[in-house]
N, C-alpha and C positions, 0 to 999 in steps of 0.2 A: 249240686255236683255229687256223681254216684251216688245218687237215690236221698241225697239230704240238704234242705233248705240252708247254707252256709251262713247265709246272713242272717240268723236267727240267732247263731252263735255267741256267744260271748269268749273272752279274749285267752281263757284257758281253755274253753271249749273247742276252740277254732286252732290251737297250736297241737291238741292233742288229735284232730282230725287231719292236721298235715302231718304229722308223727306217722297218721299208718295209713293214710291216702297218698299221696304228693312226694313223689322222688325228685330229685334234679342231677342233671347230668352235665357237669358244667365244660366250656371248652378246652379248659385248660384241666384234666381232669382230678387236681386239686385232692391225690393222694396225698397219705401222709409217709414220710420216706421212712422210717423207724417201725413202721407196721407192716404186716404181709399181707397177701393180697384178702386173705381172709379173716384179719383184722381188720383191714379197711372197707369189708363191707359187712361186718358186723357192725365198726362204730354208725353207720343213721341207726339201726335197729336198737342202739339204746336206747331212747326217745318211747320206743314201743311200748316197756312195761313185760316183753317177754323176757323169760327165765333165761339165765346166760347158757342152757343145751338148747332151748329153742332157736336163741340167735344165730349157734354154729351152725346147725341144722339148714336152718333159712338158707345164712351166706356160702355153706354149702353147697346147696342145691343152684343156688344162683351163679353160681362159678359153672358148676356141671353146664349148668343152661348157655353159659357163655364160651366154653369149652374150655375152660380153665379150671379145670378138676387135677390137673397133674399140676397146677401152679399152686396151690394152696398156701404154700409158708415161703412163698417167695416174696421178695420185698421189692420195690418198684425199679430201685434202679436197677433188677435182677429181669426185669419184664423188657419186651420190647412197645414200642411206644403203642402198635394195636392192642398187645396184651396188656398197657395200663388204660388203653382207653376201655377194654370190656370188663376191666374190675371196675370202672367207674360208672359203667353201663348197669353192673352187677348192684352194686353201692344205692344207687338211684331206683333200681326198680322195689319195687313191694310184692305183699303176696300175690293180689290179681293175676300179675304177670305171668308167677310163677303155677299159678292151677289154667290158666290157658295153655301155656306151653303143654303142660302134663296131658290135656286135652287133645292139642294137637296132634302130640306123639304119638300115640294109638290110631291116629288115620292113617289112610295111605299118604306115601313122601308125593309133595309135589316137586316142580320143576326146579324150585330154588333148595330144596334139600340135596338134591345132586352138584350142585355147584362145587367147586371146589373150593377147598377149605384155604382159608389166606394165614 
């Protein structure tokens, strides 16, 4: 999986490849109510081993990507239920995600970039 034999792994080996491979996005999207939105997608990125400017950085960028760049220090029960499901969206993804996007963004918009925004 992404370019590495998993089962080869051994049992710290294999927890520190879900650390920076493996998001989950759960149904219930299982923020923590005492954190802001960009707290709550800092804490998986502990796990990483990145420095705590890398982590802002990150869940920074991953709010922008979800369009909750103006929600930063808001705390959940301050979100509405789509803006807690996209910090949770945010939360779950990894860096992949976030250098595709950046990719993307430099193309021409297609048909779903015009959409309106919910």
């Amino acid at each position: 999986m992404a370019g590495q034999d998993i089962t080869r792994l051994g049992e710290t080996e294999l927890a520190g490849w879900r650390a920076r491979t493996v998001g989950f996005v759960f149904q219930f999207y299982n923020l923590m109510p005492g954190l802001t939105a960009m707290e709550n997608v800092e804490l998986p990125l502990l796990l990483t081993g990145l420095s705590r400017s890398q982590r802002r950085t990150r869940a920074e960028l991953m709010l922008e990507l979800v369009g909750l760049s103006d929600r930063l220090e808001h705390y959940p029960n301050e979100l509405s239920g789509g803006q807690q499901q996209r910090v949770a969206i945010a939360a779950g993804a990894r860096d992949r995600p976030a250098a595709d996007h950046r990719r993307r963004a430099h193309r021409r918009p297609g048909p779903a970039s015009r959409l309106p925004k919910s």
